[in-house]
LOFI-108038 format. One record per residue: residue number from 1; residue in one letter; x, y, z of N, C-alpha, C in turn. Coordinates in Angstrom, 3 decimals. Example, Ala and Ser with C-alpha at 12.3 -4.5 7.8 and 13.67 -1.06 7.14 Angstrom:
2
+-----+-----+----------+----------+----------+----------+----------+----------+----------+----------+----------+
|   n | res |      n.X |      n.Y |      n.Z |     ca.X |     ca.Y |     ca.Z |      c.X |      c.Y |      c.Z |
+-----+-----+----------+----------+----------+----------+----------+----------+----------+----------+----------+
|   1 |   A |   13.190 |   -5.690 |    7.800 |   12.300 |   -4.500 |    7.800 |   13.200 |   -3.300 |    7.800 |
|   2 |   S |   12.850 |   -2.250 |    7.080 |   13.670 |   -1.060 |    7.140 |   12.900 |    0.030 |    7.870 |
+-----+-----+----------+----------+----------+----------+----------+----------+----------+----------+----------+
END
This chain:
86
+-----+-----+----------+----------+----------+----------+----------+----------+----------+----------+----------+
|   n | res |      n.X |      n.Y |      n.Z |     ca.X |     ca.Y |     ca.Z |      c.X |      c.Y |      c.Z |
+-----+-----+----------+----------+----------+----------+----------+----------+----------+----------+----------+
|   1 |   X |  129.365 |  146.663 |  161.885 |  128.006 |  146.745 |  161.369 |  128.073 |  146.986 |  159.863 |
|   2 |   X |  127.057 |  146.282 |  159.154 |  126.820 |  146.143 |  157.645 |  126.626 |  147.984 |  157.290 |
|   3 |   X |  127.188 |  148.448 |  156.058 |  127.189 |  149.422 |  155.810 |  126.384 |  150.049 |  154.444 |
|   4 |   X |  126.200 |  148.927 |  153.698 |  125.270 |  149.263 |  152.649 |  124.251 |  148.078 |  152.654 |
|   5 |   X |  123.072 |  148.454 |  151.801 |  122.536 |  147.680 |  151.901 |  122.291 |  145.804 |  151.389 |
|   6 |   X |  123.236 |  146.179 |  150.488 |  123.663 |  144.705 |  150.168 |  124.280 |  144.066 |  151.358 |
|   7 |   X |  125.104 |  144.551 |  152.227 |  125.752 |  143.612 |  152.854 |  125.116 |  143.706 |  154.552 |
|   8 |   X |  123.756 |  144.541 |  154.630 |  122.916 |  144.494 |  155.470 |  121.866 |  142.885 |  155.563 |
|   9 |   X |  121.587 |  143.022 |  153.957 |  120.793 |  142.070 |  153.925 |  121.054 |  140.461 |  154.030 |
|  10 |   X |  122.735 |  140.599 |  153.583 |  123.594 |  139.461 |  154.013 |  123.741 |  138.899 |  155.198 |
|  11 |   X |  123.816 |  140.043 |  156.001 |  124.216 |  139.957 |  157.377 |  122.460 |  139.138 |  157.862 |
|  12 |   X |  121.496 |  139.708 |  157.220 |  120.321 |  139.220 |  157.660 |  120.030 |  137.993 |  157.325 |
|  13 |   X |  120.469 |  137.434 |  155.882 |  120.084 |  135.719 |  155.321 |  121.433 |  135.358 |  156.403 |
|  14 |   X |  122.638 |  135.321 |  156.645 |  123.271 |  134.503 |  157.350 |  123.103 |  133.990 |  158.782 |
|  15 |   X |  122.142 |  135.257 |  159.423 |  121.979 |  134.528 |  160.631 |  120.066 |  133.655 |  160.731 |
|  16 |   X |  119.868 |  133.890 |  159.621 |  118.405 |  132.818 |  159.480 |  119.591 |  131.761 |  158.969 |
|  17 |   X |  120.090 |  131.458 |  158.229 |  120.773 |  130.621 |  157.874 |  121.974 |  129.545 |  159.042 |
|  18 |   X |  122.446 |  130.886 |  159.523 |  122.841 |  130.121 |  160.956 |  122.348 |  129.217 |  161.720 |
|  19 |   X |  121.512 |  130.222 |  161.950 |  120.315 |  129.462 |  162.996 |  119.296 |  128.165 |  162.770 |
|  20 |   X |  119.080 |  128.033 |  161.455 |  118.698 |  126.524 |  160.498 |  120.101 |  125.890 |  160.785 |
|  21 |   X |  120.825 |  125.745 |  160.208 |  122.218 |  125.021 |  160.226 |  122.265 |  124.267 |  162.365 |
|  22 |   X |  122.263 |  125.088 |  162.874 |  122.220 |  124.947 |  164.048 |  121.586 |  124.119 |  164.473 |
|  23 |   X |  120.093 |  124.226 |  164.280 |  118.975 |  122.996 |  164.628 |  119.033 |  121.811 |  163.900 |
|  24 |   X |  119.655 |  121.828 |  162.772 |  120.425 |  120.642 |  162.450 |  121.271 |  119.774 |  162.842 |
|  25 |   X |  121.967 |  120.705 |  163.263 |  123.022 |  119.907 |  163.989 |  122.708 |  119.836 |  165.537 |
|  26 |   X |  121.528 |  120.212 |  165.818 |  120.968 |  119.489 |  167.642 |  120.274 |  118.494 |  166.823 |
|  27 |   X |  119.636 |  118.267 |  165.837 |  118.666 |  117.319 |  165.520 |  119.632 |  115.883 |  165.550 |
|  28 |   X |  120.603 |  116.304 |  164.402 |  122.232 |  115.438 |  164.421 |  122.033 |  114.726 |  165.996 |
|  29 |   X |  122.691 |  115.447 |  166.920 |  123.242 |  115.191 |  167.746 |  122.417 |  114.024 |  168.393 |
|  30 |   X |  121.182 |  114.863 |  168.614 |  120.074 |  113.983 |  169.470 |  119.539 |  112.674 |  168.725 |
|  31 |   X |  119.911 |  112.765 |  167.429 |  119.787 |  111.209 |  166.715 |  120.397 |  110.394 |  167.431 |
|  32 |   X |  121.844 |  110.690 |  167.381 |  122.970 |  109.935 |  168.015 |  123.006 |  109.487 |  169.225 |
|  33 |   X |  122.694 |  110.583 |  169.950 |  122.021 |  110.076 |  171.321 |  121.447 |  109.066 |  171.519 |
|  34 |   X |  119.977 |  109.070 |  170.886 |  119.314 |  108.231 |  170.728 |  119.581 |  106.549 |  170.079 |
|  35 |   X |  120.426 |  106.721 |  169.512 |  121.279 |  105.425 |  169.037 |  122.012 |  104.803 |  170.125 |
|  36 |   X |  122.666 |  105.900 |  170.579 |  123.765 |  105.361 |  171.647 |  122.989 |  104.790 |  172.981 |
|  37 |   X |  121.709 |  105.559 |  173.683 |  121.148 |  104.800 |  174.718 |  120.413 |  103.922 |  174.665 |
|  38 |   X |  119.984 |  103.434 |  172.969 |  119.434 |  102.515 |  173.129 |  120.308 |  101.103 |  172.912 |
|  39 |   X |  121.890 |  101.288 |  172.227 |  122.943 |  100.600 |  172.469 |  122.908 |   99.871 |  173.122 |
|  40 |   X |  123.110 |  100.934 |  174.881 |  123.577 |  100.982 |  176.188 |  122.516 |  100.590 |  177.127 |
|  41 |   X |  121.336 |  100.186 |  176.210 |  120.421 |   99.365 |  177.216 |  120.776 |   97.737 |  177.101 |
|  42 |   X |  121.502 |   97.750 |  175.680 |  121.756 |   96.312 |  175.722 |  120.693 |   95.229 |  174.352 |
|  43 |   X |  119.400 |   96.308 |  174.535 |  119.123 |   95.379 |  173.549 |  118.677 |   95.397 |  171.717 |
|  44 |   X |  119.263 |   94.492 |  171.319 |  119.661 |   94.998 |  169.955 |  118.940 |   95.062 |  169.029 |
|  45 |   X |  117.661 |   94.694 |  169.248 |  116.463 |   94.764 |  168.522 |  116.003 |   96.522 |  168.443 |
|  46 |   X |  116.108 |   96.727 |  169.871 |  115.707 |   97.903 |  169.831 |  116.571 |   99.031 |  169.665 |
|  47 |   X |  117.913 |   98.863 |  169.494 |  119.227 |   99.551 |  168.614 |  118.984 |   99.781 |  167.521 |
|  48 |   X |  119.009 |   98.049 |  166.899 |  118.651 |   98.509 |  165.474 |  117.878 |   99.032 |  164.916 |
|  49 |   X |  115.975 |   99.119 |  165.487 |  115.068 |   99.881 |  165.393 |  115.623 |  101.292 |  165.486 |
|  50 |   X |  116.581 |  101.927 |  166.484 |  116.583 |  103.184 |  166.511 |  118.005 |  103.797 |  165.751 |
|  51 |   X |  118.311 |  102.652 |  165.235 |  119.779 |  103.273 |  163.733 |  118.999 |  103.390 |  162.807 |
|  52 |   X |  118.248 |  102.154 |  162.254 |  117.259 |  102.383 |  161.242 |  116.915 |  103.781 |  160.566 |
|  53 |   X |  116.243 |  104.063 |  161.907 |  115.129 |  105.188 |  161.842 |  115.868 |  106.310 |  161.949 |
|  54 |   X |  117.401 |  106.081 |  162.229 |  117.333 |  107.593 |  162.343 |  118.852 |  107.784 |  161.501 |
|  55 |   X |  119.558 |  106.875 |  160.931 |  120.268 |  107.151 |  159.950 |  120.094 |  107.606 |  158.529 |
|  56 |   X |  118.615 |  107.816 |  158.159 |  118.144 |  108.848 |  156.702 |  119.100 |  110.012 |  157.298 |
|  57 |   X |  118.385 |  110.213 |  158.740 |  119.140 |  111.710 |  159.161 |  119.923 |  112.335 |  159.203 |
|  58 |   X |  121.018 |  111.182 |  159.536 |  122.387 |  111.368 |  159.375 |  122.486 |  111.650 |  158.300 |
|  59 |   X |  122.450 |  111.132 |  157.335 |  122.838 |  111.206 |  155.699 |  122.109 |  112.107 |  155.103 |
|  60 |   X |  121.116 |  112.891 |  155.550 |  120.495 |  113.927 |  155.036 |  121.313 |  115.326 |  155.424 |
|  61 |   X |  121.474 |  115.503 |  156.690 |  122.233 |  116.331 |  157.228 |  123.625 |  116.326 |  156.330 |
|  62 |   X |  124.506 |  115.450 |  156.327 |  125.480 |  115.336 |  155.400 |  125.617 |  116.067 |  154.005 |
|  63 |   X |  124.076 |  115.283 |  153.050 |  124.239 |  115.939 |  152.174 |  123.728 |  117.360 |  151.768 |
|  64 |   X |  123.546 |  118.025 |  153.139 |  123.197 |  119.314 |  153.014 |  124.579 |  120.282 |  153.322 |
|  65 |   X |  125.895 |  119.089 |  153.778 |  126.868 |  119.804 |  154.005 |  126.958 |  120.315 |  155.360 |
|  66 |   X |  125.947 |  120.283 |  156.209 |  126.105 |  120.354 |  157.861 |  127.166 |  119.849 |  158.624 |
|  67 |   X |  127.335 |  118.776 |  158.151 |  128.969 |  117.955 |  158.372 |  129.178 |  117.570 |  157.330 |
|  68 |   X |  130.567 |  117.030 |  157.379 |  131.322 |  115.861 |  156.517 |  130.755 |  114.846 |  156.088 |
|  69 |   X |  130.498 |  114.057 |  155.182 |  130.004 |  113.276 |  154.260 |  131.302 |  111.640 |  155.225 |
|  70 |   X |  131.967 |  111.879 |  155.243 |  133.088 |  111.020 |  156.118 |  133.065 |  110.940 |  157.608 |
|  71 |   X |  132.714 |  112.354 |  157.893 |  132.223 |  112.065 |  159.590 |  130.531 |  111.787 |  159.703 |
|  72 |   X |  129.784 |  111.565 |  159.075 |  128.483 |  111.075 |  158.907 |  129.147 |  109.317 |  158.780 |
|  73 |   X |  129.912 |  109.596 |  158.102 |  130.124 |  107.663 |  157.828 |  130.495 |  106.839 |  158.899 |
|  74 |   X |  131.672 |  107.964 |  159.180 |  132.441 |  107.464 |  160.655 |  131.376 |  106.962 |  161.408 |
|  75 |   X |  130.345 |  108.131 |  161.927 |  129.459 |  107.835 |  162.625 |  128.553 |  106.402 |  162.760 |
|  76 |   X |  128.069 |  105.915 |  161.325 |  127.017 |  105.260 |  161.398 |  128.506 |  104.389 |  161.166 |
|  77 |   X |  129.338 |  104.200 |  161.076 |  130.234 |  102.665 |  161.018 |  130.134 |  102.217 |  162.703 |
|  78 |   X |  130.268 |  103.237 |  163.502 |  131.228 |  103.302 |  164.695 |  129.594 |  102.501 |  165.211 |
|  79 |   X |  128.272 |  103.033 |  164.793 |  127.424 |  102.353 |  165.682 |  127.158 |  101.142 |  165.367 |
|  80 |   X |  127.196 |  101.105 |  164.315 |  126.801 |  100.041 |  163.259 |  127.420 |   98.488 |  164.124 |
|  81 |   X |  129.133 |   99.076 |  163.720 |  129.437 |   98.102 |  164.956 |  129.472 |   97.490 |  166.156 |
|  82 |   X |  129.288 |   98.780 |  167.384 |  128.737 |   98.890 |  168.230 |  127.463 |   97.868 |  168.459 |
|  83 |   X |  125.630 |   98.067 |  167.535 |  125.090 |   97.325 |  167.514 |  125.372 |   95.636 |  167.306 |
|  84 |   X |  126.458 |   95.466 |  166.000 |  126.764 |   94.086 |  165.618 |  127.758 |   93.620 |  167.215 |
|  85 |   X |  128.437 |   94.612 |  167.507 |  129.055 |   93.641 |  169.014 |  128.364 |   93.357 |  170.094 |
|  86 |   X |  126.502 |   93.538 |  170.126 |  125.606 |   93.580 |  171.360 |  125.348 |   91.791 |  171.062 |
+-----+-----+----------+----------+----------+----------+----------+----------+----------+----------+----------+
END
């Protein structure tokens, strides 16, 4: 337990801070999701509608440092292609 008050109040911005960081990265996730089942329906109109729309996200998340700037890339390469092989 935090012992003065400086490092009380630390202890207090890191877990608001946590906890933002966190819903980021479900927001992340469930983008991806959403990319991937609409993949896996097959049709590519409606893939690409849902990379579109939701790769700002990716790259926003990134440049907030939530992830890697390289595993954000990975990501949208891996679907990217994915869509171009439907």
């Amino acid at each position: 337990m935090a012992n003065t008050s400086q490092a009380k109040k630390r202890a207090r911005q890191n877990d608001k801070v946590r906890s933002h960081n966190a819903s980021l990265r479900t927001m992340l996730r469930t983008a991806l999701k959403k990319i991937v089942k609409a993949i896996q329906s097959g049709d590519k109109k409606i893939a690409k509608k849902q990379y579109d729309e939701n790769i700002s996200l990716i790259d926003r998340i990134a440049d907030k440092k939530i992830i890697h700037k390289n595993k954000a890339a990975r990501h949208k390469s891996r679907l990217n292609s994915a869509i171009k092989a439907l």
